[in-house]
N, C-alpha and C positions, 0 to 999 in steps of 0.2 A: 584361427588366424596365425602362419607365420609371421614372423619377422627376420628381414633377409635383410644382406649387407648390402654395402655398395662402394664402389670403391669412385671416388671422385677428385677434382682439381682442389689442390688445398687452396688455390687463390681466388674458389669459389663460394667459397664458405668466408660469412660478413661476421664480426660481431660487434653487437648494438651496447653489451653492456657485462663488463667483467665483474665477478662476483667477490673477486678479492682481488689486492692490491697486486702488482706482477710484481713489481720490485721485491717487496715483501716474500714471495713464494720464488726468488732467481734461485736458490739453492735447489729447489725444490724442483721445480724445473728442470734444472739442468743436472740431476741425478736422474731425474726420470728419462729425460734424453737420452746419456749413457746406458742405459737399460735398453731403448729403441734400439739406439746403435747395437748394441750388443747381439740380440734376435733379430733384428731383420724388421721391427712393427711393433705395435702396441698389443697387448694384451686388454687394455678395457678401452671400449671404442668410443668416442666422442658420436653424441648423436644432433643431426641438424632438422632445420624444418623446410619443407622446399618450395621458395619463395619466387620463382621463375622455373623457366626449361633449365638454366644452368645456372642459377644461385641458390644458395644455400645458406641460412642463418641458424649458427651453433646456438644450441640449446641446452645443450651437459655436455659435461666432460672438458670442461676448459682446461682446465690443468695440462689434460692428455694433449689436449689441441696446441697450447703451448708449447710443450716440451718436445711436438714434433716438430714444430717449426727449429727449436734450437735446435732437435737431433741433426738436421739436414743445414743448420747452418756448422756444426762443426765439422758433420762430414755429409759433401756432396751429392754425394753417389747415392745418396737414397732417396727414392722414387718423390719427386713432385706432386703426389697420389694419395690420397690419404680412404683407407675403410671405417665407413661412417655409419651407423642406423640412421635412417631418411622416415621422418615423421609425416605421415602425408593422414588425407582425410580420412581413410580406411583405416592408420593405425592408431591416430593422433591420442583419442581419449585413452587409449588402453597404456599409450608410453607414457603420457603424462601423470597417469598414477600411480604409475611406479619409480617413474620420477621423485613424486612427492614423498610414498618410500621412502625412497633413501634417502631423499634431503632429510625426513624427519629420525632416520637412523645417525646420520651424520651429524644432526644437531645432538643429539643425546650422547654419543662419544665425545663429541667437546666438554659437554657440561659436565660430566663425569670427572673427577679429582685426577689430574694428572699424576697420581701417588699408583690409582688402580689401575693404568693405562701404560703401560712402559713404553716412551715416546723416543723415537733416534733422535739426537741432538743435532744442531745447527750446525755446530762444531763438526760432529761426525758426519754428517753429510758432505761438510764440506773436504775433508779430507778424501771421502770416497771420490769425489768431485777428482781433487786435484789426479789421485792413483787411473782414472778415469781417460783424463785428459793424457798423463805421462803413457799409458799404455795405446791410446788412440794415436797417439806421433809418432809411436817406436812402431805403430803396424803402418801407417803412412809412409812413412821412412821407409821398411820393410816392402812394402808394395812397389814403391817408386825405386827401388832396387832392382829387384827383380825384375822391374819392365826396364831398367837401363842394363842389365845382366843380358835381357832376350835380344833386347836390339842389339848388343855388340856382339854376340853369339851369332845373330842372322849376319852383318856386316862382315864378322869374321868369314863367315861359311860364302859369302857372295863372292870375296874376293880370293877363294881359295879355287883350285882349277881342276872344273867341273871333269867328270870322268863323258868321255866319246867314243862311240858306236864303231866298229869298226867302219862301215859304209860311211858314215859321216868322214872321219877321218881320210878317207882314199879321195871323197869329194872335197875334202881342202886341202889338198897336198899342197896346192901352189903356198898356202900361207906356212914362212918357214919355220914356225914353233911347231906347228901340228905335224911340219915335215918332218923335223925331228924327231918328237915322238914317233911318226909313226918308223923311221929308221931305227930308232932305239928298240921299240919293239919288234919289228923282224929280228933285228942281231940277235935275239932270242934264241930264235929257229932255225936263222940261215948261219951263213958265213956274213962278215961286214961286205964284202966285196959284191954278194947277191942283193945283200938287202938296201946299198945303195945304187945299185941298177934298178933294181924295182921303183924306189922312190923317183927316178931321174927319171924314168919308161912313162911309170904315172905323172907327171910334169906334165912329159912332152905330150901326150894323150890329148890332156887335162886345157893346155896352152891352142892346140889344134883344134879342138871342139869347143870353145870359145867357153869356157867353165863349164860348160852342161853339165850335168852330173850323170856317173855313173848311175845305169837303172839297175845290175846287179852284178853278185860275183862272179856270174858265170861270163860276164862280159868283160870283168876286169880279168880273169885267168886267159880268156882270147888275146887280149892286148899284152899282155907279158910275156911274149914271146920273145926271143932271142935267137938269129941265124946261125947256126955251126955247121958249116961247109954244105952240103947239100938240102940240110934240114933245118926245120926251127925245131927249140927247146924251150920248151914254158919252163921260164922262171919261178914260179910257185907251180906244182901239182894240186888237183882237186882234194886229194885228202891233205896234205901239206897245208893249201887254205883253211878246208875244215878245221885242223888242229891249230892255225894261228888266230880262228875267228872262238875258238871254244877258251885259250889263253890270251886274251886278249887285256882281262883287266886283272891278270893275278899280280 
């Protein structure tokens, strides 16, 4: 016969009757918490008996079962979940004796002279406690930093001006910042005098075609033309294009 886990609602699990005082074991508890917190989960697992489809009545391991509930009240973020051995009819006699086991191992370490036993003190748990606590705020602290560090890093970058396509750019010429830029960058290439003809030529286009957008370059090198006595001159040339659409965001 295996015995498998299971991982279930801690606010499914009842208990009928605690074996020791809580008050009495709070240190004790809330060391063993700090510990939860620490790994991610317990190490010895509370085991229940399963008294419906979804209840559960804790059987051992109180302590453990406590000290989760404190892990996750000091810090949230850990799972509402708890991994349990589930005592049901197929395993029930076989955990129960091993149960009795340990309870009878456990009583024998008590009775034993606490001279032969070297026990951590109340005191010193409690100290570990507090170092517990100071380190659990400085990583809370730390955490909530850094999610205030990401958010103003994304805010910053929102507000800073996103880099555009050259095709994007040509289809908003009429808006006069993009206009600019994209004036700014022809003067690159051309002379001032061509590359504000260009921006004016795609305006007027842009004004007459009721903002349609360009479908491509080769339509906007058709429309950039310019009359000189008998002949038009396109204002940009196909390789000229090329090399202003390859420089475009250096």
């Amino acid at each position: 016969m295996e015995l498998l886990t299971s991982i279930i609602d801690i606010d499914s699990i009842q208990v009928k009757k605690t074996p020791f005082d809580i008050a009495q074991k709070a240190t004790q508890i809330e060391a063993l918490a700090n510990t939860i917190i620490e790994v991610g989960g317990l190490v010895n697992i509370p085991v229940v008996q399963q008294i419906s489809v979804d209840d559960y009545e804790l059987i051992s391991g109180y302590l453990e079962y406590y000290a989760f509930i404190k892990a996750r009240q000091i810090n949230s973020r850990l799972p509402d979940r708890i991994t349990v051995f589930v005592s049901n009819t197929k395993n029930q006699a076989a955990i129960n004796q091993q149960l009795e086991i340990l309870g009878t191992i456990e009583d024998t370490k008590q009775n034993v002279s606490p001279l032969t036993i070297p026990k951590q003190s109340e005191i010193e748990l409690q100290i570990k406690n507090l170092e517990s606590f100071i380190k659990n705020i400085n990583k809370q602290y730390f955490t909530a930093l850094e999610k205030q560090k990401a958010e103003l890093l994304e805010a910053i970058e929102a507000k800073l001006p996103q880099p555009i396509s050259p095709m994007d750019a040509f289809n908003r010429i009429l808006e006069p910042e993009i206009a600019y830029k994209v004036q700014r960058k022809l003067e690159l290439l051309l002379n001032t005098n061509s590359a504000k003809k260009v921006v004016a030529q795609l305006q007027e286009v842009s004004k007459r075609k009721n903002h349609q957008p360009f479908q491509s370059f080769s339509e906007i090198l058709e429309i950039l033309k310019e009359q000189q006595k008998t002949r038009s001159v396109r204002l940009i040339s196909e390789k000229k294009m090329i090399h202003i659409i390859d420089r475009w965001n250096d």
